[in-house]
N, C-alpha and C positions, 0 to 999 in steps of 0.2 A: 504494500500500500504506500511504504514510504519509500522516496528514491536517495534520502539523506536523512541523518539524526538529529538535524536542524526541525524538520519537516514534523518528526515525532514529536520533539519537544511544545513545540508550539500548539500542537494539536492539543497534547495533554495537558498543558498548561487552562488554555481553554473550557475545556473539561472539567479539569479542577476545581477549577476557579468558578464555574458552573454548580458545579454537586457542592462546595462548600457553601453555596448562597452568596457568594462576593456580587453576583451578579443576574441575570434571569438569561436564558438562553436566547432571548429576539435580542435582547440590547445590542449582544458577537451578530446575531445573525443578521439582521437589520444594518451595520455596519458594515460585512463583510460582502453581504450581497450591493453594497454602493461603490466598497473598494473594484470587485469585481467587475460593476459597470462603469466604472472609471477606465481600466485597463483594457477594456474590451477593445482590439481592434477589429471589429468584426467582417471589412473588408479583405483583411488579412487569413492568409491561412496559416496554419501553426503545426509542429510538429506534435506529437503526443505531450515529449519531454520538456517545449516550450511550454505546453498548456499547463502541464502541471508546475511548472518551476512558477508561474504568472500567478497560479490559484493559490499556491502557500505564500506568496510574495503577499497575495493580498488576505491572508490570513494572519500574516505579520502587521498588515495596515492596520487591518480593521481589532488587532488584540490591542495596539498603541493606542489608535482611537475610543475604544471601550474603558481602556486602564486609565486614560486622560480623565474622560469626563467623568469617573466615576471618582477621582482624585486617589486612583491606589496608586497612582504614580506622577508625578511632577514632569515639567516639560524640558528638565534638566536632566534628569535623568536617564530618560527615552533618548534623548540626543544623542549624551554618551554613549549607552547603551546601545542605542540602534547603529551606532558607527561600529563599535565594537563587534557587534551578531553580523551585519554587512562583511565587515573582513571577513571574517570566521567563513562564512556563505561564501563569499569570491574565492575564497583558498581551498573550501572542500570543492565547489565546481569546475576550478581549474582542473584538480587533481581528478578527477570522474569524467576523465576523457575516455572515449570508446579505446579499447584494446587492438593493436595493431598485430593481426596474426602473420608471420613467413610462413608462407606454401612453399616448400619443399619440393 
């Protein structure tokens, strides 16, 4: 289901944060489905791996956006943060190049 452990964390984060009551499930989903239509290019066609790499991109958005309004996080911290998790994301995606096989 996940193509990275970026991808897990976020989800379960979510979730979490869900079942402990920090938040009601429309608030992510409400959010999540506007980051999604933000990024939509929908004249565009897209790989699989692009589509999914777009859709947790904007489950990143929309967990900032939820965590903001709700004040469980400051817009300082998201900053850092968010530049922080972005490396992290550029350097596993560099690394998760397809494998170049020698035929023999």
């Amino acid at each position: 289901m996940f193509q990275a452990p970026w991808q897990a964390r976020i989800f379960a984060l979510i979730v979490e944060s869900v079942k402990a009551g920090h938040f009601p499930w429309t608030d992510f989903q409400s959010r999540l489905v506007a980051a999604l239509a933000r990024n939509d290019d929908s004249g565009q066609s897209a790989s699989d791996e692009l589509i999914e790499r777009y859709y947790f991109d904007a489950w990143l958005e929309a967990a900032e956006e939820t965590l903001l309004s709700l004040g469980l996080i400051t817009a300082g911290e998201v900053d850092l943060q968010i530049e922080n998790v972005r490396a992290v994301v550029d350097n596993i995606r560099s690394a998760q190049q397809p494998l170049a096989f020698i035929h023999k």
